[in-house]
C-alpha positions as CSV (number, residue, x, y, z in Angstrom):
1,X,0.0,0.0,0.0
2,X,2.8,2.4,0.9
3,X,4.1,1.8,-2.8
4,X,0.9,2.6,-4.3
5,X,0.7,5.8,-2.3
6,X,3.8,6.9,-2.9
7,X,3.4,6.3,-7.0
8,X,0.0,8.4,-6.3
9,X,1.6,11.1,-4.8
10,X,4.4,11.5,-8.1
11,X,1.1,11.4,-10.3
12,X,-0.6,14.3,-8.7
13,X,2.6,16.3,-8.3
14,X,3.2,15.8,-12.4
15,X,-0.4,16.9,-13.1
16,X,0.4,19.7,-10.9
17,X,3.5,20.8,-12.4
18,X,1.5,20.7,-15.9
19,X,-1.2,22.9,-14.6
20,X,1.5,25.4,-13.5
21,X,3.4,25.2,-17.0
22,X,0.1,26.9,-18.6
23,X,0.2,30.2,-16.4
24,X,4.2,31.2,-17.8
25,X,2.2,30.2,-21.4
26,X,0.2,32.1,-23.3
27,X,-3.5,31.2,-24.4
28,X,-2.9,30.9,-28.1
29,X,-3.0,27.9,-30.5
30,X,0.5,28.8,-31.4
31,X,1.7,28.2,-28.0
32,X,-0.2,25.1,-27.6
33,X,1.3,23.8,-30.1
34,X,4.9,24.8,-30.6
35,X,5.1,27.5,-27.1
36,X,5.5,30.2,-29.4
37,X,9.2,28.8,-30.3
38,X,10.7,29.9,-27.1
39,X,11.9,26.3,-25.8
40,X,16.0,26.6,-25.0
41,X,19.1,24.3,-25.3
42,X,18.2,22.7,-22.0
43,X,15.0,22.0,-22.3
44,X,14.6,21.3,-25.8
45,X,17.7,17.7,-24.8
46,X,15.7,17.1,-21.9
47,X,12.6,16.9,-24.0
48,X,14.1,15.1,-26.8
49,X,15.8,13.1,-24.9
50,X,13.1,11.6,-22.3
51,X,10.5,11.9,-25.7
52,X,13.2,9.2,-27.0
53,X,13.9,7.2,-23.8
54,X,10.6,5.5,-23.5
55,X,9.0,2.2,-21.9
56,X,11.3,0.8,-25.1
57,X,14.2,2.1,-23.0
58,X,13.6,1.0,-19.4
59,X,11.0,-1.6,-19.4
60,X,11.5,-3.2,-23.0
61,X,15.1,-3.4,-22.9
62,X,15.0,-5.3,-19.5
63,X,12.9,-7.4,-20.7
64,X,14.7,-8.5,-24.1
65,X,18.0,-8.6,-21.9
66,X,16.1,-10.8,-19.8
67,X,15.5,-13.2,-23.0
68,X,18.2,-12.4,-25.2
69,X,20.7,-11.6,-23.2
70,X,23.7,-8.4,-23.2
71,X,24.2,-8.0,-27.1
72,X,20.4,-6.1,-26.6
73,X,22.6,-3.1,-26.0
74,X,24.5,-3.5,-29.0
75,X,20.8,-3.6,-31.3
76,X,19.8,-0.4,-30.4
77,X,21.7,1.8,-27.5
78,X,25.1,1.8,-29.0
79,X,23.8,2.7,-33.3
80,X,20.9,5.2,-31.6
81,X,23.3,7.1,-29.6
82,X,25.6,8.0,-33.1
83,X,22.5,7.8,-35.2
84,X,20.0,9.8,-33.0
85,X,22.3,12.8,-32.9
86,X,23.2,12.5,-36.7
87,X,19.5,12.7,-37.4
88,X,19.1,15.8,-34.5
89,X,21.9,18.0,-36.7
90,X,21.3,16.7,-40.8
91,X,17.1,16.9,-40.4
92,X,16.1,18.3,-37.2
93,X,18.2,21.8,-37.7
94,X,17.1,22.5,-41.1
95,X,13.4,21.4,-40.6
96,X,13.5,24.3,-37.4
97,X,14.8,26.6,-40.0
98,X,12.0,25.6,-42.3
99,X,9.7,25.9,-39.9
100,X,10.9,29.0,-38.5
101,X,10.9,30.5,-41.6
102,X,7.5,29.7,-43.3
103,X,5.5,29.3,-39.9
104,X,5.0,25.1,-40.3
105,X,3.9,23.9,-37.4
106,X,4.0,19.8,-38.3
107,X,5.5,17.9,-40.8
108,X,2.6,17.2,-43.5
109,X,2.4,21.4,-43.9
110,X,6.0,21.1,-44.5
111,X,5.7,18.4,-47.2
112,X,2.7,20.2,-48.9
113,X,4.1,22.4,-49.1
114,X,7.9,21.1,-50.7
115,X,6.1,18.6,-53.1
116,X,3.9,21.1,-54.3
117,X,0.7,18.6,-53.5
118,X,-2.5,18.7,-51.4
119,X,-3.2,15.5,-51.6
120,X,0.1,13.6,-49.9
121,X,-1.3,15.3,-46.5
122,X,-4.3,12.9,-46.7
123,X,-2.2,10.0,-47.4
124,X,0.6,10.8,-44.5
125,X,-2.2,11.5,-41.9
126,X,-3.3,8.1,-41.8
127,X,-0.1,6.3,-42.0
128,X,1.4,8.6,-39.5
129,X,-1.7,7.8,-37.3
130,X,-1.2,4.5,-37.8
131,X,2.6,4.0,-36.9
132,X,2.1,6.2,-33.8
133,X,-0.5,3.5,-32.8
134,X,1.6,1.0,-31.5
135,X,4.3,3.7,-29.8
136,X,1.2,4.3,-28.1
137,X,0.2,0.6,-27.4
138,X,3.8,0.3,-25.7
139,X,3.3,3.0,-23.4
140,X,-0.1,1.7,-22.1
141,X,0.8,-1.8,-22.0
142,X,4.2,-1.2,-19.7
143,X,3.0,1.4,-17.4
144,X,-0.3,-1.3,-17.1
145,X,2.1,-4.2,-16.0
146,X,4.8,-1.9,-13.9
147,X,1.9,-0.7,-12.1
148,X,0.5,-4.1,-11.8
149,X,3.5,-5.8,-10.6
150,X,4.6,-2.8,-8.0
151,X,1.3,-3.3,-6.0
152,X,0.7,-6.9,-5.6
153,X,-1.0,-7.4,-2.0
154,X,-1.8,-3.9,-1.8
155,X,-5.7,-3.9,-2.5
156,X,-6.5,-7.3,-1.7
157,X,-9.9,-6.5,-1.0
158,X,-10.8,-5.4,-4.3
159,X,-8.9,-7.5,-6.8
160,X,-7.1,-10.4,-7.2
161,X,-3.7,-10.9,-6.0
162,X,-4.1,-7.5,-4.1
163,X,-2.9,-5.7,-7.2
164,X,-3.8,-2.5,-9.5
165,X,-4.9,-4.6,-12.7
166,X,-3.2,-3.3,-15.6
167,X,-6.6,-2.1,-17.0
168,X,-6.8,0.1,-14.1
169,X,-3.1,1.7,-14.4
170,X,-3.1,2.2,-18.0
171,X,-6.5,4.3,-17.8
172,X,-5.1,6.5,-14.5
173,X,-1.9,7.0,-16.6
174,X,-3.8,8.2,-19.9
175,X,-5.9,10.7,-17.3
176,X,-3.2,12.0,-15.9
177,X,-0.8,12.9,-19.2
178,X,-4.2,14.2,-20.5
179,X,-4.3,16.4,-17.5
180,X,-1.6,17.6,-18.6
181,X,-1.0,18.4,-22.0
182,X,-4.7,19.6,-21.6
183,X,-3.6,22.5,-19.8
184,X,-0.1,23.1,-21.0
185,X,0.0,22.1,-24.4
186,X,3.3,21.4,-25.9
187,X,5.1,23.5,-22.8
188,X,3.2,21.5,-20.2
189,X,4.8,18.6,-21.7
190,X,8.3,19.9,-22.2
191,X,8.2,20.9,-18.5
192,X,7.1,17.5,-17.6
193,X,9.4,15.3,-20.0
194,X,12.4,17.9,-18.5
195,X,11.5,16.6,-14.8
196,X,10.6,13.0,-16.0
197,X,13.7,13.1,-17.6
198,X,15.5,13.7,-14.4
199,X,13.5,11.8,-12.1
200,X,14.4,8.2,-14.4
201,X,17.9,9.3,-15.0
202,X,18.4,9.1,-10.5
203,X,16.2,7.2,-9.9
204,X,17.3,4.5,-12.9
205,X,20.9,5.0,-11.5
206,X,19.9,4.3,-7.9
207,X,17.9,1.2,-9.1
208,X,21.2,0.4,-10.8
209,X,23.1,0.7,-7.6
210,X,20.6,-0.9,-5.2
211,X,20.0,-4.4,-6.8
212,X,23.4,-4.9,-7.8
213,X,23.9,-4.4,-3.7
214,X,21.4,-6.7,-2.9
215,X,22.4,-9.5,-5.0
216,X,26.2,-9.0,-3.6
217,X,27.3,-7.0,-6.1
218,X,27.8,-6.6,-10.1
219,X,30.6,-9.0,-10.6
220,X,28.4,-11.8,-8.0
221,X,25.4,-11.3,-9.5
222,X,27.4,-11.5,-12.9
223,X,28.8,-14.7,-11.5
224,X,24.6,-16.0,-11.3
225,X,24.4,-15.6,-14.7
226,X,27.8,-17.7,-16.0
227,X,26.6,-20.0,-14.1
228,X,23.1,-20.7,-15.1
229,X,22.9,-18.7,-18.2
230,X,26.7,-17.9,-19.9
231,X,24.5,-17.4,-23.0
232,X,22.6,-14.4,-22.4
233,X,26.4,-12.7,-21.8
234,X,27.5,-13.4,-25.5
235,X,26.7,-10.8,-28.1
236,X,25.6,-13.5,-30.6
237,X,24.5,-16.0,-29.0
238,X,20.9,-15.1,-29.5
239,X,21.4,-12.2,-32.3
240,X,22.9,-13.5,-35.6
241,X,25.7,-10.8,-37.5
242,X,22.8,-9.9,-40.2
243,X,20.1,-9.4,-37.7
244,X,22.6,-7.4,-35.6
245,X,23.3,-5.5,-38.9
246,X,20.0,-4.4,-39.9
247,X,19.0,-3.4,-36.6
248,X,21.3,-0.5,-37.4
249,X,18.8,1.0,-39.4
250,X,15.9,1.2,-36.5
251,X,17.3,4.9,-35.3
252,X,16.7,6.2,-38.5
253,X,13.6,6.0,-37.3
254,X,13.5,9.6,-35.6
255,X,13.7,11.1,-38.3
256,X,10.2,10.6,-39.6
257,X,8.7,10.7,-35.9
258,X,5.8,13.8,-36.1
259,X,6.1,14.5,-32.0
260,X,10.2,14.8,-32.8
261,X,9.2,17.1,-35.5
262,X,6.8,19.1,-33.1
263,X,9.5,19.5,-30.4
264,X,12.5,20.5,-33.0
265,X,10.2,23.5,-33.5
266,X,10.0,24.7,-30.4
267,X,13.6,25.4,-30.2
268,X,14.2,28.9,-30.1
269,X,17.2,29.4,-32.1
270,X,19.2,26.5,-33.9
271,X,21.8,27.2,-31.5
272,X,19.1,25.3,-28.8
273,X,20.1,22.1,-30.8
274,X,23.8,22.2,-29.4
275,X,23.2,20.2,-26.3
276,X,21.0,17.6,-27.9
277,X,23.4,16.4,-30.5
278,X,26.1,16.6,-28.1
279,X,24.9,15.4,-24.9
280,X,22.4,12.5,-26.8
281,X,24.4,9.7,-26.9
282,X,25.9,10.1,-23.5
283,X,22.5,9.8,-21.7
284,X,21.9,6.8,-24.1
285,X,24.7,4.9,-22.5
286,X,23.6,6.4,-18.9
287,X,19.9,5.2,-19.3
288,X,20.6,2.1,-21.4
289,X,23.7,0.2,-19.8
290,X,22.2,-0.3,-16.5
291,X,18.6,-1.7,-17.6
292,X,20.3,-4.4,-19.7
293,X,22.3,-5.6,-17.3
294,X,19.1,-5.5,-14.2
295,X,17.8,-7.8,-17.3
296,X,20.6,-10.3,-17.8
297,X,20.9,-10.5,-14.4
298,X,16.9,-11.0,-13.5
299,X,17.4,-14.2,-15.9
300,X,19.4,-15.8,-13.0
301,X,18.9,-13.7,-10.1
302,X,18.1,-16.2,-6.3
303,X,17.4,-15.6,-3.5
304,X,17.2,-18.6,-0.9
305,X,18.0,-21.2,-4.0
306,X,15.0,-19.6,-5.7
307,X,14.6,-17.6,-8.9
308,X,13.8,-14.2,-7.8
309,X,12.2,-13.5,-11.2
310,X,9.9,-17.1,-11.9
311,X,10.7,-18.6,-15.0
312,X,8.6,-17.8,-17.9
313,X,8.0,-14.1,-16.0
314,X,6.4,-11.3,-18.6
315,X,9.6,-9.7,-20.1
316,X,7.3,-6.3,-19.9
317,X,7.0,-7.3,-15.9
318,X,10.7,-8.2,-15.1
319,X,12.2,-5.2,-13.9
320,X,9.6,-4.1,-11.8
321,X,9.4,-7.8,-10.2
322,X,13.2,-7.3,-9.6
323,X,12.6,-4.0,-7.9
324,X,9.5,-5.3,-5.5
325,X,11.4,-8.8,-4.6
326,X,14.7,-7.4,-4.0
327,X,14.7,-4.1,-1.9
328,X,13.1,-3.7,1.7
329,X,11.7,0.0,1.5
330,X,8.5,0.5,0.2
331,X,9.2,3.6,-0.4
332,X,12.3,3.1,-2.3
333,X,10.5,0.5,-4.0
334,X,7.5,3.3,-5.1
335,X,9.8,5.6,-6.1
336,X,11.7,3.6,-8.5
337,X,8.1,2.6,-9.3
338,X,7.8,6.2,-10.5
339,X,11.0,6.6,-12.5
340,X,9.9,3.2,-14.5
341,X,6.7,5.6,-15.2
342,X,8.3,8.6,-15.7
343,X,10.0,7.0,-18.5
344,X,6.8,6.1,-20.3
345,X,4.7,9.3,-19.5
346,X,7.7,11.3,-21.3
347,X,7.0,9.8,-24.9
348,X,3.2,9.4,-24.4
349,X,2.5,13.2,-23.9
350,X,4.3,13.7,-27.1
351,X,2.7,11.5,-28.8
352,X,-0.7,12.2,-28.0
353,X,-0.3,16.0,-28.6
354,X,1.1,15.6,-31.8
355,X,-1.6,13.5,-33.1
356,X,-3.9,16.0,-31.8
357,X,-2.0,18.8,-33.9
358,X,-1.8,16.9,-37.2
359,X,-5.9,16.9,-37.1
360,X,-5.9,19.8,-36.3
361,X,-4.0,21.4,-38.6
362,X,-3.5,19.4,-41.5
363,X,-7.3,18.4,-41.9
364,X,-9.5,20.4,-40.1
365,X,-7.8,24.5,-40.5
366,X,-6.9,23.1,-43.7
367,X,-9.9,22.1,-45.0
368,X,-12.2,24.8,-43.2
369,X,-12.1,28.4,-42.8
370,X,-9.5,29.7,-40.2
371,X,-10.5,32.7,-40.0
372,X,-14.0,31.6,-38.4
373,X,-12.3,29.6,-36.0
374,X,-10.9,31.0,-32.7
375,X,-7.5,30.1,-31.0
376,X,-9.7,28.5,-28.3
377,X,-11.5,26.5,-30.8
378,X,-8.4,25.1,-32.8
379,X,-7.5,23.7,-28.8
380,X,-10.8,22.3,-28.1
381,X,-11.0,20.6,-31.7
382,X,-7.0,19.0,-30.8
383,X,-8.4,18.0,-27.6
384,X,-10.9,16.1,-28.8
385,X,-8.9,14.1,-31.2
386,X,-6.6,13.2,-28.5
387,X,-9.3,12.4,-26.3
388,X,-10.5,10.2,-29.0
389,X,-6.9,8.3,-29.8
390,X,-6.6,7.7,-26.4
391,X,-10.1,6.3,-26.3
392,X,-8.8,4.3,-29.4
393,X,-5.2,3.2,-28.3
394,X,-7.0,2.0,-24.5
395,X,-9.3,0.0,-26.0
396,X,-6.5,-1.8,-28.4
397,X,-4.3,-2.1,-25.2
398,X,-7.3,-4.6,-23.2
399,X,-6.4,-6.9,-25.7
400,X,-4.0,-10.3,-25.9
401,X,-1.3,-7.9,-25.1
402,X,2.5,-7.7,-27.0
403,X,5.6,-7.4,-25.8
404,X,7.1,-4.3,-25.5
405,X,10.5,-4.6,-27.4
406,X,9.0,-6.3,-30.7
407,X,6.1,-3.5,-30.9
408,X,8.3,-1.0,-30.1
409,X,10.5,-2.2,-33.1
410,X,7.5,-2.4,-35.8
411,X,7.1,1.3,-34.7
412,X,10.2,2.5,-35.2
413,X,10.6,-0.3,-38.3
414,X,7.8,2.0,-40.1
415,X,9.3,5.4,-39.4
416,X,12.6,4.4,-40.2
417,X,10.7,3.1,-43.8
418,X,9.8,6.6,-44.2
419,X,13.3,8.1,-43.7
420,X,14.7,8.7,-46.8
421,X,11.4,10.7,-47.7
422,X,12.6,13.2,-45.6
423,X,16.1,12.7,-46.3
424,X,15.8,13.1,-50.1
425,X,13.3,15.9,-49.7
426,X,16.0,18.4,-47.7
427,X,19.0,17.0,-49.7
428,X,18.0,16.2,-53.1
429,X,16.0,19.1,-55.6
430,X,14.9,16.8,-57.8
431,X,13.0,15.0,-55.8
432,X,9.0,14.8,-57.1
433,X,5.9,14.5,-55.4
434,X,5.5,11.2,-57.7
435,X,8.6,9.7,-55.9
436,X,7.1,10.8,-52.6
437,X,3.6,9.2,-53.3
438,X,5.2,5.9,-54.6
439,X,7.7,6.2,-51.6
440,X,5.2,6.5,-48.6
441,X,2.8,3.5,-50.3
442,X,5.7,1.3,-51.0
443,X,6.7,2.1,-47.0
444,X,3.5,1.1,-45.8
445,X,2.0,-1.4,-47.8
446,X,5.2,-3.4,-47.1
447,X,5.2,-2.6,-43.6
448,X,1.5,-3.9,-43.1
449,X,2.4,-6.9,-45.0
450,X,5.3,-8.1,-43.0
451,X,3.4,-6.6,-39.8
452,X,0.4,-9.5,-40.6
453,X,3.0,-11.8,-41.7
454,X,4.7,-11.6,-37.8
455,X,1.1,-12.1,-36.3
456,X,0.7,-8.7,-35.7
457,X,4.0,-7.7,-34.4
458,X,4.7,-11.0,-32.3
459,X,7.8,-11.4,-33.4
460,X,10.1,-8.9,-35.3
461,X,12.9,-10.5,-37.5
462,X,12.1,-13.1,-40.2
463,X,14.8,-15.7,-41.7
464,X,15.2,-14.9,-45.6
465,X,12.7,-17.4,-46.7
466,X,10.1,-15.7,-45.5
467,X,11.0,-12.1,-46.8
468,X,12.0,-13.5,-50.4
469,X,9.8,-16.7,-51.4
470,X,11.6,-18.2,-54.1
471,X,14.5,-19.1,-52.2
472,X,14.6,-22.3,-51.3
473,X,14.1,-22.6,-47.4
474,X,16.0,-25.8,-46.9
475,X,19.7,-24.2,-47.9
476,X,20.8,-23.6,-44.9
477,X,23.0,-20.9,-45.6
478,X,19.5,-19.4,-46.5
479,X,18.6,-19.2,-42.8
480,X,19.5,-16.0,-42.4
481,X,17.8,-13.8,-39.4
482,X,17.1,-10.3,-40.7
483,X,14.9,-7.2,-40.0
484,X,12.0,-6.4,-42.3
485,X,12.6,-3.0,-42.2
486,X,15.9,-3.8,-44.3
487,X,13.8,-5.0,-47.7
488,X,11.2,-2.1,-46.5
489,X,14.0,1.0,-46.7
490,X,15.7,-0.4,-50.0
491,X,12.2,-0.8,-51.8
492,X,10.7,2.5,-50.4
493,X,14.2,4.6,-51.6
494,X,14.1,3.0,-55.5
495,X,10.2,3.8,-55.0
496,X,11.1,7.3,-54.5
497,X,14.3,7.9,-57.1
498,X,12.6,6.1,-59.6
499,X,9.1,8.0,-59.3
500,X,11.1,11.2,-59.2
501,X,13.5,10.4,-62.2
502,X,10.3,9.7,-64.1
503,X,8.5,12.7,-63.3
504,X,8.6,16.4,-64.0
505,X,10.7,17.9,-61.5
506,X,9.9,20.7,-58.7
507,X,8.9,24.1,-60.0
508,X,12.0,26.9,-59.7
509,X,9.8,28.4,-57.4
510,X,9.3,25.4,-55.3
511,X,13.4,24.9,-55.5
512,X,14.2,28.7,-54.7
513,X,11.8,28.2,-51.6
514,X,14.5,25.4,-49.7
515,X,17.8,25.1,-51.4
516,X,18.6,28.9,-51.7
């Protein structure tokens, strides 16, 4: 009980510091949406940074460490720190500057208005939607379990096992980053993602430091794991070299995210992307390196000649089970607790106030007269969208649920698809708004095809076979593990040079507008 009240207590104080965010804001759409570009160096990291450390981060890594063992870190942490930062200074600086310039405020006005077309706004909206979908579903479904598996014997009067049901967490965590963002808009969340950030950074580290103490230390509780599963600490022993390989192209992924793109503007001069790029990949490594190894370690943790985590454990639930079996304060135990969720709130506020922009912007002011509707009105009309994703995403989440990691993946997977749409559209003139069409459709129609092919996301790497039908499945040199978003980027980039070398290019206007 004292861990649930303590978890209670960090939710009301995060609704409270959103509430405050709105009174140093102003009441306009424009600062709801991009806080009048005023957002500086140190908030902008903190809010890219804790947007990009999600439940992926803390609670998904764990839990693939826990299965897969150390050479998790090498799949993502180690090519996202380089890549992330890469992406932050090549896209994220000149899209600021496009956006400072010609007032965008998200990423379809921006590629109206470079491909010269109406039309590839109404078929981004719905893929966007749609790949934002499952970033959602991760969020939900980890801050469900975390909360699930923190409170066990704490209500035993009113539900089984004495815990929260995940049901029950996931909806108190959707109203309270509604709270939120309701009142502070795109402030209100950089405010909270900047102290979320924080608060999973120490508290992460003191998790870190406590369960390595009480299983005897790193190198004993290393010792656990030689000697009841030496696997999990080689690289490849449950990664092969191409799947290792093609996971490199995952990071790419933040390019293309539209609650990235919503933050970049905010920055008040491109001077505010210093920090980011350089401090990025350092709080990779600071956030990453200690959840992988509390997940190797979980796979052979005892206490007493028992498993402290029980075989066949959720993943999604193993670092929260390490954290309740393992340390004697309740409190300590509840405010971990609340790092774990500070780590998911800090992507989902972003995510849900981006979607709630795009509508906003890109299909209702667009399509309707904005001069008949009032700044209140275009944040009542995102509100409701939100209101109505959330509704969407909640009711998704009741659901057989996934695992955190491979969702996460199919997310990032269909963003990452979409990265050299963005790429080609900064860097190369000639690119057309036929390549960009046959780029986008060959993304996603792909992307839906492998995502059914994996039973909806159960699994996120497919042997060769699979990917290419006509080669024989019983070579087995064939039996080659790659990621699907490797034939997805090749297919979607040829899409979009050979759509573009067959079509008129831009008009001079268009190509005075962003390469001079």
């Amino acid at each position: 009980m004292t861990v649930l009240i303590v978890i209670i207590c960090y939710l009301m104080l995060l609704v409270s510091l959103g509430v405050a965010s709105a009174r140093f804001g102003k009441q306009t759409s424009n600062d709801f949406f991009v806080a009048g570009r005023s957002i500086g160096p140190f908030l902008l990291f903190m809010s890219l940074f804790g947007t990009t450390m999600t439940a992926f981060a803390l609670v998904g890594s764990s839990g693939e460490a826990y299965e897969r063992g150390i050479g998790v870190y090498g799949l993502m942490a180690s090519a996202s720190g380089i890549v992330h930062s890469a992406v932050f200074f090549l896209i994220g600086m000149k899209l600021w500057v496009f956006g400072k310039k010609y007032g965008y405020t998200t990423q379809i006005q921006y590629f109206r208005d470079r491909f010269e077309s109406d039309a590839i706004g109404l078929v981004l909206f719905p893929v966007l939607v749609l790949l934002v979908l499952p970033y959602l579903l991760i969020g939900l479904l980890a801050s469900g379990a975390s909360i699930s598996a923190l409170t066990q014997g704490a209500l035993p009067s009113l539900f089984a096992g004495g815990a929260v049901p995940p049901w029950l967490g996931s909806l108190v965590i959707c109203f309270v980053v509604l709270t939120y963002i309701f009142f502070g808009g795109i402030r209100g969340a950089a405010w909270a993602n900047a102290f979320q950030t924080c608060v999973f950074i120490i508290l992460g580290m003191v998790a870190f430091y406590m369960i390595a103490d009480a299983l005897g230390g790193a190198k004993n509780a290393t010792q656990m794991v030689l000697a009841h599963k030496p696997d999990l600490l080689a690289r490849s022993a449950h990664i092969s070299k191409f799947e290792f390989a093609t996971y490199m192209l995952i990071p790419l992924s933040v390019g293309m995210f539209p609650h990235l793109f919503q933050h970049w503007l905010t920055a008040k001069s491109a001077k505010s992307f210093r920090l980011s790029i350089i401090a990025h990949p350092l709080f990779i490594m600071l956030v990453w390196v200690p959840c992988v190894l509390i997940g190797v370690w979980a796979s052979s943790a005892m206490i007493n000649g028992g498993l402290i985590v029980p075989e066949h454990s959720r993943a999604n639930q193993v670092l929260t089970i390490l954290i309740r079996n393992l340390l004697d304060s309740p409190i300590l135990t509840g405010l971990l607790g609340a790092g774990i969720l500070a780590a998911i709130m800090s992507s989902l506020d972003s995510q849900f106030l981006c979607l709630g922009t795009i509508f906003t912007n890109d299909i209702v002011l667009h399509y309707a007269d904005e001069n008949k509707i009032s700044n209140q009105q275009k944040i009542w009309i995102a509100r409701g969208f939100i209101i109505a994703i959330v509704a969407a995403t909640y009711f998704i989440s009741l659901f057989k649920p996934r695992q955190v990691f491979p969702l996460a993946i199919w997310c990032f997977t269909g963003f990452s698809s979409l990265f050299p749409l963005v790429f080609a559209s900064i860097y190369w003139k000639k690119t057309t708004k036929i390549g960009a069409f046959a780029s986008i459709l060959t993304a996603i129609f792909m992307w839906l095809f492998f995502f059914l092919k994996a039973d909806w996301g159960a699994k996120s790497s497919f042997v060769l076979p699979e990917i290419l039908p006509f080669i024989s499945a019983s070579t087995e040199s064939m039996q080659i593990t790659i990621m699907p978003v490797l034939p997805i980027i090749i297919c979607s980039t040829l899409a979009l040079i050979i759509g573009s070398l067959l079509s008129s290019p831009p008009s001079e206007k268009t190509v005075a507008k962003f390469f001079k």
